[in-house]
C-alpha positions in Angstrom: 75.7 1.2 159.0 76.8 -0.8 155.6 80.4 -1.6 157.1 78.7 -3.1 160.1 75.0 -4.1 158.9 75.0 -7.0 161.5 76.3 -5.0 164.4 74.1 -2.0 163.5 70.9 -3.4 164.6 72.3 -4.9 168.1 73.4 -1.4 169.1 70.1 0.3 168.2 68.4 -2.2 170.0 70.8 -2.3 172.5 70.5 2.1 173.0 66.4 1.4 173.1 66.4 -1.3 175.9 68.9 1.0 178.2 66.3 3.7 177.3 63.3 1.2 178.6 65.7 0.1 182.0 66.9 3.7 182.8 64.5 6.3 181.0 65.3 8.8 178.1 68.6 10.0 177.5 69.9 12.4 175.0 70.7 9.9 172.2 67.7 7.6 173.0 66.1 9.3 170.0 69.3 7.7 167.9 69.0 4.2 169.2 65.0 4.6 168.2 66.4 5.9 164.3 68.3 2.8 164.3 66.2 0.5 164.9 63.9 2.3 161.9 66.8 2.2 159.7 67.5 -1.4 160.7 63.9 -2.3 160.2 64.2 -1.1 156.5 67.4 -2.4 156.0 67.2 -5.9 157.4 63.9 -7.0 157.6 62.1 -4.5 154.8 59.6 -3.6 156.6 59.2 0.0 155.2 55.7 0.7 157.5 57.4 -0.3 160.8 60.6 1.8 159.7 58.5 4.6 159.0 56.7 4.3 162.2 59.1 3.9 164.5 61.2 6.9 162.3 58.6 9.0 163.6 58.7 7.4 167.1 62.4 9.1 167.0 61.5 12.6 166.0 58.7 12.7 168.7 61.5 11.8 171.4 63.4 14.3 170.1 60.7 17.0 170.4 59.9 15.2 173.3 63.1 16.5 175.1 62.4 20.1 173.5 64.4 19.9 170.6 63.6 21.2 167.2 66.1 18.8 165.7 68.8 16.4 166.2 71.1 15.7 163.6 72.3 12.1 164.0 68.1 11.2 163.9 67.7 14.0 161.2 70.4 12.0 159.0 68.7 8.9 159.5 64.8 9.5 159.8 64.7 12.0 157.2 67.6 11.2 155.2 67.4 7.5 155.3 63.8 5.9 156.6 61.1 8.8 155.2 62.2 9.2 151.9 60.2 5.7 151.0 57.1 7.3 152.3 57.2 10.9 152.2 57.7 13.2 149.3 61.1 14.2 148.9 60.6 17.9 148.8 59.3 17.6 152.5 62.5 16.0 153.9 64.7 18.7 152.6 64.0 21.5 155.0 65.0 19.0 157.9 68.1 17.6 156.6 69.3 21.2 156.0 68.4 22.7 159.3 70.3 19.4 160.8 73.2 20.7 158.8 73.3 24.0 159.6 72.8 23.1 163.6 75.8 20.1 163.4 77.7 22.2 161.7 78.9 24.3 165.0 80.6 21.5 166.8 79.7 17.8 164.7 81.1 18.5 161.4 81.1 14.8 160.2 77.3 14.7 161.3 76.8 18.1 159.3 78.5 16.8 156.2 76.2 13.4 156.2 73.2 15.2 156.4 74.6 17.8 154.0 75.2 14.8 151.6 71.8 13.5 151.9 70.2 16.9 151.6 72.4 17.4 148.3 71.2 13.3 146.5 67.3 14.4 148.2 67.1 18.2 146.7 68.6 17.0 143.2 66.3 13.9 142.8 63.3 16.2 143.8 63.7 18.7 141.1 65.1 21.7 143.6 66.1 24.7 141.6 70.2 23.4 140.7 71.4 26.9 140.7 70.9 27.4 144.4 71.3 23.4 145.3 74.7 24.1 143.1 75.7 27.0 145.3 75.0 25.1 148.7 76.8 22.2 147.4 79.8 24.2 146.8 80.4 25.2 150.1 79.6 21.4 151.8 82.2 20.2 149.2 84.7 23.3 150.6 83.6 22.0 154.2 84.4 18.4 153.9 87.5 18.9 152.0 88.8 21.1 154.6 87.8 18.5 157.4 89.2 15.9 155.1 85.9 13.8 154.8 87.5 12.1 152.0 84.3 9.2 151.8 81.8 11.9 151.7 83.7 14.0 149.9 83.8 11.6 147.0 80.0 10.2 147.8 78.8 13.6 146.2 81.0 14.1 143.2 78.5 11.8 140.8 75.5 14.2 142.1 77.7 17.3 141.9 79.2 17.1 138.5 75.5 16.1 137.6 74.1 19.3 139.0 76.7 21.7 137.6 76.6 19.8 134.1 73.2 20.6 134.1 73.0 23.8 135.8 76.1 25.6 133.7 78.5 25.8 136.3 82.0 23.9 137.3 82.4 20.1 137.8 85.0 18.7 139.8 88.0 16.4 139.2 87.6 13.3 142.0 91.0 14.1 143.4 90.4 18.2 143.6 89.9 19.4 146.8 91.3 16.3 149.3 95.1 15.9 148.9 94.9 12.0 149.2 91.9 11.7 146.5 94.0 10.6 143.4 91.7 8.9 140.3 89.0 6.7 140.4 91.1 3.6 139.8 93.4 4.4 142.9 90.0 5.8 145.0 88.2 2.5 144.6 91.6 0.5 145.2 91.5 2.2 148.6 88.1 2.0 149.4 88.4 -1.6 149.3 91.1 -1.8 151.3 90.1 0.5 153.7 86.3 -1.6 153.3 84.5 1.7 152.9 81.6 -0.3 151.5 79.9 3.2 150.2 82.0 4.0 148.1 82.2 0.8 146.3 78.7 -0.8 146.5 
């Protein structure tokens, strides 16, 4: 979504007018997300995002889901947290994890990232939070998620500063994760806007 904010928006709206012209599809709940996310994003209109964020999760159970991760990531993870308490967007994030995490792994790790900024922010006890971070950390570098890998290593040194356990090097874990110097070098160049914004 930040690498292509003005794209984004066209293919949410696009996914929601195909759902209109040819009736729900599995993703239609995704296209819906976008346009919430977009809605915050572009035009901040945090009470239409919001609205239309729950729009998405009602397709979704709609369908007779309990929860889809690519709308988790972005309802909860992105759209609610301006309106809902943080504490009540954990338990979704972390069930969207736990489902990806059998065949999506990069969708997993987002909403394992998210779950990780959300539960430290919102108090969560940082000896557990410090153990679950652990093994998302051990997942994405073993999947080589080398931009969420180093998304979480501000909030992860944070929590195990403060919760007496180990902090991580930038470069331990991924191979091709050197120092911050040479990590922001090629996030520019590879225009991952997250890691540099």
């Amino acid at each position: 979504h930040q690498q292509k904010n003005k794209i984004f928006p066209l293919a949410a709206c696009r996914m929601a007018k195909m759902t209109l012209e040819f009736g729900l599809h599995e993703y239609s709940s995704v296209g819906i997300a976008g346009i919430a996310l977009s809605y915050y994003t572009v035009l901040p209109d945090v009470d239409t995002a919001y609205t239309l964020g729950k729009v998405a999760v009602n397709v979704v159970m709609s369908q007779g889901q309990v929860c889809f991760p690519e709308v988790s990531s972005i309802v909860h993870g992105m759209v609610n947290i301006w309106r809902e308490p943080l504490q009540a967007i954990l338990p979704p994030l972390l069930e969207s994890y736990k489902v990806a995490k059998a065949g999506k792994m990069t969708t997993a790790l987002v909403n394992a990232m998210l779950y990780t900024y959300r539960a430290y922010f919102s108090g969560s006890p940082l000896s557990q939070l410090h153990t679950e971070m652990t093994e998302f950390l051990q997942h994405m570098a073993e999947h080589k998620r080398v931009a969420l890998y180093l998304l979480m290593m501000p909030v992860s040194n944070a929590i195990g500063a403060f919760s007496g356990g180990p902090t991580h090097d930038v470069w331990e874990g991924i191979g091709q994760c050197k120092d911050d110097d040479e990590n922001l070098k090629t996030a520019v160049e590879h225009k991952e806007l997250t890691l540099y914004d």
